[in-house]
C-alpha atoms as a printed R data frame, in Angstrom:
    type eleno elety resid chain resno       x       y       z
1   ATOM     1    CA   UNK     A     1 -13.385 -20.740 -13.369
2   ATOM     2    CA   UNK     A     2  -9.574 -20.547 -12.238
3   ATOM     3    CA   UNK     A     3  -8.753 -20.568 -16.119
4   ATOM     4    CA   UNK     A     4 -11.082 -17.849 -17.026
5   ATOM     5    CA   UNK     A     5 -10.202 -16.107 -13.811
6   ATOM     6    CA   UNK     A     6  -5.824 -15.839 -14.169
7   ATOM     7    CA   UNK     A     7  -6.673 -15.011 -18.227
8   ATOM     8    CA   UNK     A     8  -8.881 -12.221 -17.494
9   ATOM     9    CA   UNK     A     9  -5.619 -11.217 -14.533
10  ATOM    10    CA   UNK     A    10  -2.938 -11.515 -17.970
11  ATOM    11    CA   UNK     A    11  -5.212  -9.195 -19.436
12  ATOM    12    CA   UNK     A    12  -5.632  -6.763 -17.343
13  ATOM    13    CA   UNK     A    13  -1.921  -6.834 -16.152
14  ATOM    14    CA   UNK     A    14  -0.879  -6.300 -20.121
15  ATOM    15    CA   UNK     A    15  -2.859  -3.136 -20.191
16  ATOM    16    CA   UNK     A    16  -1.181  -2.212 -16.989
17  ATOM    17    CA   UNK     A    17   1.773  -2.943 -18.510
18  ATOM    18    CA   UNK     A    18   1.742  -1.395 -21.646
19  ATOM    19    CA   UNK     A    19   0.012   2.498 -19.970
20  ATOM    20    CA   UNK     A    20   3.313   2.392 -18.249
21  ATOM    21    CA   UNK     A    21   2.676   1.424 -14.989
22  ATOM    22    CA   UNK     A    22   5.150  -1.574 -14.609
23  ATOM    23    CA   UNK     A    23   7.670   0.364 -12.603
24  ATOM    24    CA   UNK     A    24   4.894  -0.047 -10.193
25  ATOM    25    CA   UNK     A    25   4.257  -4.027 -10.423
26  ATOM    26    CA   UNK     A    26   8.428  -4.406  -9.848
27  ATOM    27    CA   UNK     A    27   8.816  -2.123  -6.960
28  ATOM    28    CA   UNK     A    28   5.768  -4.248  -5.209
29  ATOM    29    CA   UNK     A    29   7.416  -7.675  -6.787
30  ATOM    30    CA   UNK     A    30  11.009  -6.842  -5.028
31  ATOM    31    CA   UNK     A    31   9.692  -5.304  -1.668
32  ATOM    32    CA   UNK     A    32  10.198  -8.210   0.552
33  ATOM    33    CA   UNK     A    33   9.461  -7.553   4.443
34  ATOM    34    CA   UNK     A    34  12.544  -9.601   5.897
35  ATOM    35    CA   UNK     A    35  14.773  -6.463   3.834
36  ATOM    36    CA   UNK     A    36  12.772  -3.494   5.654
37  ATOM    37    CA   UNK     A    37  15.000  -0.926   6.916
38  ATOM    38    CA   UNK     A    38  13.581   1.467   9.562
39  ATOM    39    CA   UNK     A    39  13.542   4.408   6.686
40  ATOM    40    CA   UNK     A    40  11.584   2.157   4.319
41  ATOM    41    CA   UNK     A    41   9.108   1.640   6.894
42  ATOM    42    CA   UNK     A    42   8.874   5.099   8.413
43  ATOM    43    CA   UNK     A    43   8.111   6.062   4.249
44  ATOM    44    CA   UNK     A    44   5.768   3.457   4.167
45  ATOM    45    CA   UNK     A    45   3.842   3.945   6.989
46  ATOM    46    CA   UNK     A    46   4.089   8.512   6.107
47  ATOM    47    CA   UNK     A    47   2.998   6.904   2.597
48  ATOM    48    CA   UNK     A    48  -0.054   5.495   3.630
49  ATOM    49    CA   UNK     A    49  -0.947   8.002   6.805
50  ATOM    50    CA   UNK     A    50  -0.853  10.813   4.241
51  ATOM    51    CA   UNK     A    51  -3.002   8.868   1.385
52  ATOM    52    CA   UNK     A    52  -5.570   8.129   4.143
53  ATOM    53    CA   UNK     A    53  -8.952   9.683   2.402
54  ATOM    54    CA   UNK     A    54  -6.919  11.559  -0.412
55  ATOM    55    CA   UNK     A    55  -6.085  10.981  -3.587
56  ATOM    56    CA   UNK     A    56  -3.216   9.436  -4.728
57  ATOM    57    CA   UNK     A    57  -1.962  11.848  -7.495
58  ATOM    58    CA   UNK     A    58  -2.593  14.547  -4.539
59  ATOM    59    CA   UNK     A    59  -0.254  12.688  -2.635
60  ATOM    60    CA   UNK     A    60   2.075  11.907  -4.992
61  ATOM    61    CA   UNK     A    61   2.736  15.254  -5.869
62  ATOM    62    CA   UNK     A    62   3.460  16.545  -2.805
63  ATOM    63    CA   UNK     A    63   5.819  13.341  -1.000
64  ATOM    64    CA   UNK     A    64   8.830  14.380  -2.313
65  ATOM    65    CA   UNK     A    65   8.945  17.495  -1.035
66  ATOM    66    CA   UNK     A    66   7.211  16.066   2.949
67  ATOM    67    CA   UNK     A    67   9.924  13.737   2.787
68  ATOM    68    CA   UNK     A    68  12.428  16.400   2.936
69  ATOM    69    CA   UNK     A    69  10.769  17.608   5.589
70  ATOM    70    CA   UNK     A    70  11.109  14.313   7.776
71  ATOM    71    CA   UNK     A    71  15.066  14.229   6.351
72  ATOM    72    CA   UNK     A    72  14.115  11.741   3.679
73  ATOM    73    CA   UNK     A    73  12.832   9.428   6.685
74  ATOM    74    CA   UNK     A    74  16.513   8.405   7.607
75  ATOM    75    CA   UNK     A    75  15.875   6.877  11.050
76  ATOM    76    CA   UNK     A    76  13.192   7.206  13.179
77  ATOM    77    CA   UNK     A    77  15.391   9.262  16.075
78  ATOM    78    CA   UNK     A    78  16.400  11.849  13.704
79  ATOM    79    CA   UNK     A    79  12.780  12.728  12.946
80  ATOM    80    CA   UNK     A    80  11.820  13.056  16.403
81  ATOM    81    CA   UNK     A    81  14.885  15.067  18.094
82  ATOM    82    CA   UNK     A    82  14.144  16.918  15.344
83  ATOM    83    CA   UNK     A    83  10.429  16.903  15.771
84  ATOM    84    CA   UNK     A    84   9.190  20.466  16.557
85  ATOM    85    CA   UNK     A    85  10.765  21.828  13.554
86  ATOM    86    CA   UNK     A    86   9.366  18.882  11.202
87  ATOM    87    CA   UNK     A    87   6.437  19.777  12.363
88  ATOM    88    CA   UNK     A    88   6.697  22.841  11.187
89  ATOM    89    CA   UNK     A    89   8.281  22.607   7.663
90  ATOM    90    CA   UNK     A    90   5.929  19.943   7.093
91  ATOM    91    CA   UNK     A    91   2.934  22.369   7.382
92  ATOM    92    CA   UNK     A    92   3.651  24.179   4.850
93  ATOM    93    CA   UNK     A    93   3.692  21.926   2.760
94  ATOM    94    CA   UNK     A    94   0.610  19.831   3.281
95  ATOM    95    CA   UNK     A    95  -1.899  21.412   5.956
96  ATOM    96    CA   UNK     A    96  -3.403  18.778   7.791
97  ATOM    97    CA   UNK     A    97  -1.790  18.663  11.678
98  ATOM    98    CA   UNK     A    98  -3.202  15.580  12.587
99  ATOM    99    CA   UNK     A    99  -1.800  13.439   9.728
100 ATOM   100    CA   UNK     A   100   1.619  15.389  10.110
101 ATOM   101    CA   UNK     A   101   1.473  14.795  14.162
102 ATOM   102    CA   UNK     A   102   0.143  11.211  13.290
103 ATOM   103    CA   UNK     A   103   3.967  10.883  11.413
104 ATOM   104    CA   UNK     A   104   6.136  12.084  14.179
105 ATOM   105    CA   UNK     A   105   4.176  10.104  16.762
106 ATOM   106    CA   UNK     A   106   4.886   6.815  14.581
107 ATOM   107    CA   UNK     A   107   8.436   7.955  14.418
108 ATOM   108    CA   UNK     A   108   8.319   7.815  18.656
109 ATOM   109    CA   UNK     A   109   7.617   5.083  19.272
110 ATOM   110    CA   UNK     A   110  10.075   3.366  16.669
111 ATOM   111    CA   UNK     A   111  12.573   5.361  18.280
112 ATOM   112    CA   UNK     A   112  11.702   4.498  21.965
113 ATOM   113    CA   UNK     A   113  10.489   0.810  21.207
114 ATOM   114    CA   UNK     A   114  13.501   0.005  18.748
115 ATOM   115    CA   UNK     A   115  12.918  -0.872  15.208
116 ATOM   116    CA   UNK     A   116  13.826  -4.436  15.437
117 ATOM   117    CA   UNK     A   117  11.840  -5.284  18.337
118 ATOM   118    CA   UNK     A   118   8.807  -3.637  16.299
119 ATOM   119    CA   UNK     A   119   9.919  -6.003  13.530
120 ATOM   120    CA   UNK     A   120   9.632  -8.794  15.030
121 ATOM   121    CA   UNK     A   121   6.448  -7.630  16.581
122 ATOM   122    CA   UNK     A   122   4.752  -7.139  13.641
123 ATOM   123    CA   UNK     A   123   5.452 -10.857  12.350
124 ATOM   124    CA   UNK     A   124   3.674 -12.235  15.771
125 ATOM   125    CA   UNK     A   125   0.565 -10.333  14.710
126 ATOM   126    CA   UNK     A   126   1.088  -8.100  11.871
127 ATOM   127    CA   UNK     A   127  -2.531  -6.493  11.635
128 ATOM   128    CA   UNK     A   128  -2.915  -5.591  15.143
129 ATOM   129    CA   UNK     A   129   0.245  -4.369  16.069
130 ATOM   130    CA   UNK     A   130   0.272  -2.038  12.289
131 ATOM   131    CA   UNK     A   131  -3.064  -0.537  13.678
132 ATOM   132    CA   UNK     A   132  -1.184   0.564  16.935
133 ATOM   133    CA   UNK     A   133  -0.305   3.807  14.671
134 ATOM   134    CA   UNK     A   134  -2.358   6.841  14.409
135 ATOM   135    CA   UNK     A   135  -4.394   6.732  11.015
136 ATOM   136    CA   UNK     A   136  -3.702   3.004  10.327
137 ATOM   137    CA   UNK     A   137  -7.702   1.761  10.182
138 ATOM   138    CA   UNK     A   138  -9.067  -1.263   9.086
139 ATOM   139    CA   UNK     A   139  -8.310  -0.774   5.323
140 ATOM   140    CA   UNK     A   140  -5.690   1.415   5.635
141 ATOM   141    CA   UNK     A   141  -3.529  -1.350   7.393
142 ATOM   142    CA   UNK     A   142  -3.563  -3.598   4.649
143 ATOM   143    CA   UNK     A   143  -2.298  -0.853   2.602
144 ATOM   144    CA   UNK     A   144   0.291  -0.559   5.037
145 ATOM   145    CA   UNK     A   145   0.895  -4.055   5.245
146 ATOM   146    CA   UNK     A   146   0.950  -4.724   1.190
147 ATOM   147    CA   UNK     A   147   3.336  -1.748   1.332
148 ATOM   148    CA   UNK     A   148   6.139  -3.209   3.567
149 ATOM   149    CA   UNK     A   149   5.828  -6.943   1.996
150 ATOM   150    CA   UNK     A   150   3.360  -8.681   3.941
151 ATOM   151    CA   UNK     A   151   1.242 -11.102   1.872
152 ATOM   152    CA   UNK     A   152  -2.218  -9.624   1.686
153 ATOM   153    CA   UNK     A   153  -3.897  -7.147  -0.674
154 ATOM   154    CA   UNK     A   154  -5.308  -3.536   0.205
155 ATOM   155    CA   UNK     A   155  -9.415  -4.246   0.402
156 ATOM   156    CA   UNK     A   156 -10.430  -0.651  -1.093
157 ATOM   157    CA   UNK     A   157 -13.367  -0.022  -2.822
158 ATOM   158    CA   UNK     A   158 -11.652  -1.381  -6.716
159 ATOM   159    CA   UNK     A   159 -11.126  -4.741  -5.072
160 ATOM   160    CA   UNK     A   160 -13.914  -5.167  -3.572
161 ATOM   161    CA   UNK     A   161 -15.936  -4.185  -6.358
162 ATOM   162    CA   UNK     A   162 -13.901  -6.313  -8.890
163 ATOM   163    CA   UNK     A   163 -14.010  -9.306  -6.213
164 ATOM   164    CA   UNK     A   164 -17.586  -8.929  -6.189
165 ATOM   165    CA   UNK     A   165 -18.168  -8.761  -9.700
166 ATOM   166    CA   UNK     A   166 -15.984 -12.331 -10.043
167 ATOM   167    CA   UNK     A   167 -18.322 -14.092  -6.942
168 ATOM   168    CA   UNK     A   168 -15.977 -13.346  -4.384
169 ATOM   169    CA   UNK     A   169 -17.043 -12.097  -0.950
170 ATOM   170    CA   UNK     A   170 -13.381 -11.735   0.247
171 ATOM   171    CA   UNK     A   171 -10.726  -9.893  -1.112
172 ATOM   172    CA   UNK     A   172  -7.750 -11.720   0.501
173 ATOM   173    CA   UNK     A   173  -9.117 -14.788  -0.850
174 ATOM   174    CA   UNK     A   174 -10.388 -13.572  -4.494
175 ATOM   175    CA   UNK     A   175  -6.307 -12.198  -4.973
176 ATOM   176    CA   UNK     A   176  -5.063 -15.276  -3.155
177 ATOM   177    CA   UNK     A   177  -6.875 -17.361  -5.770
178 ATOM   178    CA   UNK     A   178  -5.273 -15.628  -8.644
179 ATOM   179    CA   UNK     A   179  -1.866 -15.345  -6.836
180 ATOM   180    CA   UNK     A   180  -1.852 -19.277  -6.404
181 ATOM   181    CA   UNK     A   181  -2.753 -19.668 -10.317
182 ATOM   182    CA   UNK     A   182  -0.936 -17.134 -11.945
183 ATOM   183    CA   UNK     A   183   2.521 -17.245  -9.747
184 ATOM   184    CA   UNK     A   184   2.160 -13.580  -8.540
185 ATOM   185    CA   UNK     A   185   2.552 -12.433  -5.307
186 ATOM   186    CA   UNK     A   186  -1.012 -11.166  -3.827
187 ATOM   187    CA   UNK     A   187   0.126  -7.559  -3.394
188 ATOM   188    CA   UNK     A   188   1.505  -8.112  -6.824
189 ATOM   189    CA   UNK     A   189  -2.084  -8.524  -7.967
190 ATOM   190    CA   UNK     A   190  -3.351  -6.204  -6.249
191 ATOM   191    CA   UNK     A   191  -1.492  -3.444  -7.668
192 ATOM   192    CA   UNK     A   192  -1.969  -4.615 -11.162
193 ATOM   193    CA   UNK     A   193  -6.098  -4.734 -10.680
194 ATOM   194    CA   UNK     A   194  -6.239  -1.481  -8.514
195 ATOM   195    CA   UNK     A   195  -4.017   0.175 -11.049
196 ATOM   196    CA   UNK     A   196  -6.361  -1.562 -13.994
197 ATOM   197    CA   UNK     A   197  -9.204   0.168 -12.045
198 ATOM   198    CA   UNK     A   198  -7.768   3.872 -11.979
199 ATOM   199    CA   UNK     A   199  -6.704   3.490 -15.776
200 ATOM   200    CA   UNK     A   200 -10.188   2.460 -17.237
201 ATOM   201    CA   UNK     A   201 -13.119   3.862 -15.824
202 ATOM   202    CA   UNK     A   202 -15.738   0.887 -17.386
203 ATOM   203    CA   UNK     A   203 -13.729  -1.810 -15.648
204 ATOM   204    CA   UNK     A   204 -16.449  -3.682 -13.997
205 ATOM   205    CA   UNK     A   205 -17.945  -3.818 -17.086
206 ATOM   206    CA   UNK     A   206 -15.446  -4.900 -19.372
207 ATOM   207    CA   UNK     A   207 -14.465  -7.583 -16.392
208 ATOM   208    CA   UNK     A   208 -18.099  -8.842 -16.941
209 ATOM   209    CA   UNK     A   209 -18.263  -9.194 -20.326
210 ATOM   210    CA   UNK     A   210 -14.793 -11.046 -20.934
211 ATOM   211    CA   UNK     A   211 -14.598 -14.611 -21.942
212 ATOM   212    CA   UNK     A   212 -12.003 -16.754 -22.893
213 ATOM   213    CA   UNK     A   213 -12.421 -19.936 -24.543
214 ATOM   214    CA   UNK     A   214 -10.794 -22.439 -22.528
């Protein structure tokens, strides 16, 4: 089952691979959590706050030009000394108050907390203290997690499907299986099997039907 399991991962991650999404497998493969700066996180966390029940072309499309708003996410006091008028700029851009609001308040309490006691916070009990922030839900802070280097996957509704559809009832441990086998990290598999999942729109199927001879 393992060997059926990783070959059907190879697979899947060649596809990946060769519709150009690899840029995307190496940025996941070198983000490494000790190395997170206070702007990586505060783009993280406005990453996944903003993707929160929208798509991710939508969002995509429009970061750039919110992250000028926030000035590129260069510290977390910046943002909120400068918070009334990122506020506003922001709105203009992408129309949703709450999300926007959700960013500055996240920005806060880095700023009044300190960044490095937050770090260290978050590696005593990463899950709970990421869902401190506004918009950060049970899914969501995975995402989040995955996102800044913690070692878990993003449980959306591709992996659990694909999970699922291989007899798994968790998706932590489904991607920790194939992590173990195949020597990728388990947001690295994650992003090759969610991005697998966007690309072809049969992929349960196809996942079904393929067998290797072992």
């Amino acid at each position: 089952m393992d060997s059926n399991l990783v070959k059907k991962y190879f697979f899947v991650k060649k596809i990946v691979i060769e519709e150009g999404y690899n840029d995307e497998i190496i940025w996941q493969k070198n983000i490494i959590f000790q190395q997170i700066s206070e702007s990586d996180f505060l783009r993280e966390i406005s990453w996944v706050i903003l993707s929160s029940g929208m798509r991710e072309k939508v969002i995509s499309k429009y970061f750039p030009i919110i992250s000028n708003c926030f000035y590129n996410w260069i510290s977390a006091e910046k943002i909120t000394i400068n918070k009334i008028s990122c506020l506003e700029e922001a709105l203009k851009i992408f129309n949703h108050k709450k999300k926007i609001a959700s960013i500055i308040a996240a920005a806060e309490l880095i700023f009044k907390r300190g960044f490095d006691w937050f770090k260290n916070e978050i590696v005593k009990d990463p899950i709970n203290k990421l869902k401190e922030f506004d918009f950060i839900g049970p899914i969501t802070v995975f995402h989040l997690a995955k996102n800044i280097g913690l070692d878990v996957a993003k449980p959306d509704r591709h992996l659990v499907r694909i999970a699922l559809n291989e007899g798994f009832d968790d998706v932590q441990e489904f991607c920790k299986k194939i992590s173990k086998v195949s020597g990728d990290s388990v947001p690295v598999v994650d992003v090759v099997l969610w991005r697998y999942a966007t690309i072809e729109p049969k992929y349960l199927d196809i996942l079904k039907k393929i067998r290797f001879v072992t």
